[in-house]
C-alpha positions in Angstrom: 11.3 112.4 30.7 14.5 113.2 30.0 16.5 112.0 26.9 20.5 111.7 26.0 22.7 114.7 26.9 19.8 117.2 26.8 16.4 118.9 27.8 13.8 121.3 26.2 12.9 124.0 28.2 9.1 124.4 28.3 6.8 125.8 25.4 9.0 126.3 23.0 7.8 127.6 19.1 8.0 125.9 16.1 10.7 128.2 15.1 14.0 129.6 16.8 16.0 132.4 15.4 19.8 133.2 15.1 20.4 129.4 16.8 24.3 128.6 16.1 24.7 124.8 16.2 27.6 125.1 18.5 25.6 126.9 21.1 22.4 125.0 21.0 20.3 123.4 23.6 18.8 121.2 21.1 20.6 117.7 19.4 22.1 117.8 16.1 20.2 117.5 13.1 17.1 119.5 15.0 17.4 122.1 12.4 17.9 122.8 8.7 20.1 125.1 7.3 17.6 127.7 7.0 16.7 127.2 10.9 13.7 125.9 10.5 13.3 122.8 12.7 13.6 119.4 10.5 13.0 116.8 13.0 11.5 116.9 16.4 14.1 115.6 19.0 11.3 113.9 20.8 10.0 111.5 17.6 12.9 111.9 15.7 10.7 112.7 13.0 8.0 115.2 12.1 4.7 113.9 12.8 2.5 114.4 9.4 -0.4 116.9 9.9 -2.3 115.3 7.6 -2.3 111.8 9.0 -2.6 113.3 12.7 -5.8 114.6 11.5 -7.3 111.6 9.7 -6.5 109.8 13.2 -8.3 112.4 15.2 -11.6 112.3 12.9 -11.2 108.7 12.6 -11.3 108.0 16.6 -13.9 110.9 17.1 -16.4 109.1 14.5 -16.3 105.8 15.7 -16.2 106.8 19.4 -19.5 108.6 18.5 -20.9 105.8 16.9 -20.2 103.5 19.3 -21.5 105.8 22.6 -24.7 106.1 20.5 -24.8 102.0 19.7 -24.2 101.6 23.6 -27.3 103.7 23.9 -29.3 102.7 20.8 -28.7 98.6 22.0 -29.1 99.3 25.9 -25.1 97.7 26.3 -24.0 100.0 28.7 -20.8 98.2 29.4 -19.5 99.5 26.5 -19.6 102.9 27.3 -16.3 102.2 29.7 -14.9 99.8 27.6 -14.6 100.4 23.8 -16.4 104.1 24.3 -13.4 104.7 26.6 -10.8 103.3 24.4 -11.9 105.8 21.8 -11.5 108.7 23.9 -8.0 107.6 25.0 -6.6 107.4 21.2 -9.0 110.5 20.2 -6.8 112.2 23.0 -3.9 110.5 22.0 -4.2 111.6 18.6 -4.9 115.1 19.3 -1.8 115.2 21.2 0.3 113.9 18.0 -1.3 116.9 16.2 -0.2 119.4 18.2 2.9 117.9 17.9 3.0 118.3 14.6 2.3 122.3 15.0 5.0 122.5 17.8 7.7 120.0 17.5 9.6 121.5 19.9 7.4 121.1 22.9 7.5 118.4 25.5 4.0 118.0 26.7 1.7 116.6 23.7 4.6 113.8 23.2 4.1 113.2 26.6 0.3 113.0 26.3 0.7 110.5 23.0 3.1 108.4 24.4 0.8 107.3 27.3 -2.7 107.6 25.5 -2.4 105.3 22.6 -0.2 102.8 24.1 -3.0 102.7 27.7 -6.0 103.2 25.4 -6.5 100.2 23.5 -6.4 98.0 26.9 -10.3 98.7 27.8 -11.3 97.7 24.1 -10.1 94.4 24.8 -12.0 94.1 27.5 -15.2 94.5 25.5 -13.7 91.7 23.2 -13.8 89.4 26.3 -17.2 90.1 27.5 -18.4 89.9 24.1 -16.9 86.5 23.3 -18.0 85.4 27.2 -21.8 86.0 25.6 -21.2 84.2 22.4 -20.1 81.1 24.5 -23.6 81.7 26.2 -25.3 81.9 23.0 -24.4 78.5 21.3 -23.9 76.6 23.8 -21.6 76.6 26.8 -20.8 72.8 26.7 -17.9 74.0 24.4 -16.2 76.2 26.6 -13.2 75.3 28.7 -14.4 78.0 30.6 -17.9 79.0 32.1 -19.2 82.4 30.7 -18.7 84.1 34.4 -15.1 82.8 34.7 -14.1 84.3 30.9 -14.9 88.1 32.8 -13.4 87.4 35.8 -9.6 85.9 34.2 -9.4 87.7 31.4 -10.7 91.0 32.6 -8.7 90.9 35.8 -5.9 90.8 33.5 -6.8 93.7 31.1 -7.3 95.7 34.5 -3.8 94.7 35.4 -2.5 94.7 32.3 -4.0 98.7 32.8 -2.7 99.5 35.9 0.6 98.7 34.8 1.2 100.5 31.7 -0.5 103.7 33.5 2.4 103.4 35.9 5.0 102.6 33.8 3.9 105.8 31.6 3.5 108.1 34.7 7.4 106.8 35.9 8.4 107.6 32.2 6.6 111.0 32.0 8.0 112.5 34.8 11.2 111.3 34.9 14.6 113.5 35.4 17.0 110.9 35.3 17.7 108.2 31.6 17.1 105.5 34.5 13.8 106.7 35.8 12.9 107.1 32.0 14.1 103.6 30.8 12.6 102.3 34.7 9.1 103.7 33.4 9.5 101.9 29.5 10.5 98.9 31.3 7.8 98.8 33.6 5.1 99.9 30.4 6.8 97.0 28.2 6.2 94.4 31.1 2.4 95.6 30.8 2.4 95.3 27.4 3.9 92.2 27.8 1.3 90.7 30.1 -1.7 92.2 28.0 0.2 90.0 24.7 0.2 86.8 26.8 -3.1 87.3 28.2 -4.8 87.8 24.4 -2.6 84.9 23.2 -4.4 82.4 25.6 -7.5 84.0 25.2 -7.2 83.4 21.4 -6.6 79.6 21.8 -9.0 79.3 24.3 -11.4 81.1 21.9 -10.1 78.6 18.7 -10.8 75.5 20.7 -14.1 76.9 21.3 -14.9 77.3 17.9 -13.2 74.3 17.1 -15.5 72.0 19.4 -18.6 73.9 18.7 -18.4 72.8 14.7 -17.4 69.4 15.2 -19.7 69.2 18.2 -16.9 68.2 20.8 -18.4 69.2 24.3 -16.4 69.6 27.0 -18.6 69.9 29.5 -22.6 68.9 31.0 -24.7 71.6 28.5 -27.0 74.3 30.2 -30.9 73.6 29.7 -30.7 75.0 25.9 -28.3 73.0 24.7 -26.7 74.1 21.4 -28.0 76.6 19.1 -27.6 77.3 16.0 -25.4 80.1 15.2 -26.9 81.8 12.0 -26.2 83.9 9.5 -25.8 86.8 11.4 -23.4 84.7 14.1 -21.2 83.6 11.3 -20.6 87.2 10.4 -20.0 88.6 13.6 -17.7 85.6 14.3 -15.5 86.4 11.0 -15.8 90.2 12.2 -14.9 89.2 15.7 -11.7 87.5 14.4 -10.6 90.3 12.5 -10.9 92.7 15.4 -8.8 89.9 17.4 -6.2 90.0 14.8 -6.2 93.9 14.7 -5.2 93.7 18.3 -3.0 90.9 18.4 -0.7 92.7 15.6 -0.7 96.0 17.6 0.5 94.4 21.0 3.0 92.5 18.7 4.1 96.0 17.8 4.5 97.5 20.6 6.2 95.3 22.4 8.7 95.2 19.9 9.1 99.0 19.6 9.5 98.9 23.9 12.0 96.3 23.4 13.6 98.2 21.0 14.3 101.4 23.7 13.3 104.7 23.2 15.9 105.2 20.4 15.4 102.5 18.4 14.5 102.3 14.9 11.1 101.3 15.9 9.8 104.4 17.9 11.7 106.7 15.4 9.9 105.3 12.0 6.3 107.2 11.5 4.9 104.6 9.5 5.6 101.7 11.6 3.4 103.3 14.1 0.7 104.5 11.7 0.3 101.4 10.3 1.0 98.8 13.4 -0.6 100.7 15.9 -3.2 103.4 14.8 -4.4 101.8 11.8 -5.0 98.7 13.8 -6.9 100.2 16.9 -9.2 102.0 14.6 -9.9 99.3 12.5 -10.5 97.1 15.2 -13.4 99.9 16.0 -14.7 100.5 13.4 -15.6 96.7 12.6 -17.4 96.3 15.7 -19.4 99.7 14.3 -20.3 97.9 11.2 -20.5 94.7 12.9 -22.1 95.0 16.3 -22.9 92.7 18.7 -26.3 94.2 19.6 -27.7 93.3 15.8 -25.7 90.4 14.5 -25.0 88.6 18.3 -28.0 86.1 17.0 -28.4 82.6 16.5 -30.8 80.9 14.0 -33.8 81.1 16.2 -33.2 84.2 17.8 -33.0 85.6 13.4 -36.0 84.4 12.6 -37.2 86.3 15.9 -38.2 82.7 17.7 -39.0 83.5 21.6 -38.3 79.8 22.1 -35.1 80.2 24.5 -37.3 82.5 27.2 -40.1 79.9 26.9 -38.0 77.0 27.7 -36.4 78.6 30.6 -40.5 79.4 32.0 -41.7 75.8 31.0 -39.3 74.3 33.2 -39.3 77.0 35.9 -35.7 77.4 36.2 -35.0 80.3 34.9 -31.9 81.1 37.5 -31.9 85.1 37.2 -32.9 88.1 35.4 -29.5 88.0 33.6 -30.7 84.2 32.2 -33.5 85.4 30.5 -32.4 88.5 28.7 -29.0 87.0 27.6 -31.6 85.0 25.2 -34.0 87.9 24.6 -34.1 88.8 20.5 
């Protein structure tokens, strides 16, 4: 990746002695007066240790808490979807650290750049199977969609969605040229783009789920267990489940701003913005599935009060169609 009129050689310190300003490889305003380097010419800022290192324990602990849930709750799909994500910004982050040691070297800004704006993408899969169960939990006569179809859309389009920022980040990261590097942020903000689009009409297919289910609206012919009732427990996750939503929503509303912006815009070059827009969000997006997960309070009223009366229905009238049926309803 290349950027402006210049380029770093590799592994360079955090400190350079006897540089004269006239002669130097590196942009103005790189170093103080002392020589001591002031901002990074990569983030046009120095990344706070301290903050790099909350991040990095932050996405370590709620990784590990959520590979041990995936175990503890028998959900093994979330092992490559929000156990995953974790690992991606836990990486991420770690490479924003080392940044913030070595300011002058290339390769953790390349690592951040494409971990935390890839790794969010398979914990929004996990938002779309989840919601894909709750739509088989109270009552799929609600649903514009069937539970199956949910996966398939929404899913093929985080995979996409995937592909295409991992492609527009590799173009980026090893560019020579400024229009491989702007080719490659192009090609990320277009998959950034799609991933925004895709969670916007997953929200409002989501709303007018809710929507129908409380004023009883059906859509659609209901399975054999009609509607349930969603509980204390579903109510919560529901509220936690909307948070999380927004968590995401607000960090794809970021970044594609800061894409659109270029790679010297205001937007990339303020700390906070990313902090708070991006980091913050992911991790408390995490961390409320951790505190509310779907393998405790995915319930409805009868399945609370530890009723069996879902798996009996389905053997009372024999039609049980698969193995999937009857555990999707098991307490």
């Amino acid at each position: 990746m290349v950027f402006a009129e210049w380029k770093l050689p590799p592994d360079v310190d955090n400190t350079v002695q006897n540089m004269n300003s006239t002669d130097s490889i590196y942009p103005p305003g790189t170093f103080g007066p002392d020589g001591i380097v002031i901002r990074s010419p990569y983030y046009e800022y120095l990344v706070t240790k301290g903050v790099a290192y909350t991040f990095v324990v932050l996405f370590a602990t709620t990784t590990f808490i959520h590979a041990a849930q995936a175990i503890h709750f028998r959900m093994w799909w979330l092992l490559p979807t929000a156990v995953l994500a974790g690992i991606g910004e836990t990486i991420g982050w770690s490479g924003r650290l080392w940044s913030s040691y070595a300011p002058l070297v290339q390769n953790p800004y390349l690592i951040q750049i494409v971990a935390t704006i890839i790794a969010p993408t398979p914990f929004v899969g996990a938002i779309f199977v989840i919601f894909s169960s709750v739509t088989q939990k109270l009552g799929i006569q609600y649903s514009r969609l069937s539970p199956r179809w949910y996966s398939r859309i929404f899913l093929t389009a985080d995979i996409i969605a995937l592909v295409v920022q991992g492609a527009g980040g590799g173009i980026a990261g090893t560019a020579n040229t400024d229009a491989d590097t702007s080719l490659g942020a192009n090609v990320m903000l277009g998959g950034i783009v799609f991933q925004l689009v895709s969670l916007m009409i997953f929200t409002g297919v989501a709303i007018e789920y809710h929507y129908r289910y409380i004023h009883d609206l059906p859509i659609r012919e209901p399975d054999r267990f009609g509607r349930r009732e969603w509980g204390r427990r579903m109510k919560i996750f529901t509220g936690a489940l909307v948070f999380t939503l927004s968590c995401l929503l607000i960090r794809s509303v970021y970044r594609t701003a800061e894409l659109a912006d270029g790679w010297n815009g205001v937007i990339i070059d303020t700390e906070v913005y990313f902090d708070v827009f991006d980091a913050a969000m992911v991790v408390l997006a995490m961390l409320s599935m951790n505190l509310v997960h779907p393998g405790y309070w995915l319930k409805t009223a009868a399945e609370e009060n530890d009723t069996q009366e879902p798996i009996l229905l389905a053997r009372k009238h024999g039609n049980a169609s698969s193995t999937l049926d009857v555990l999707t309803y098991r307490v």
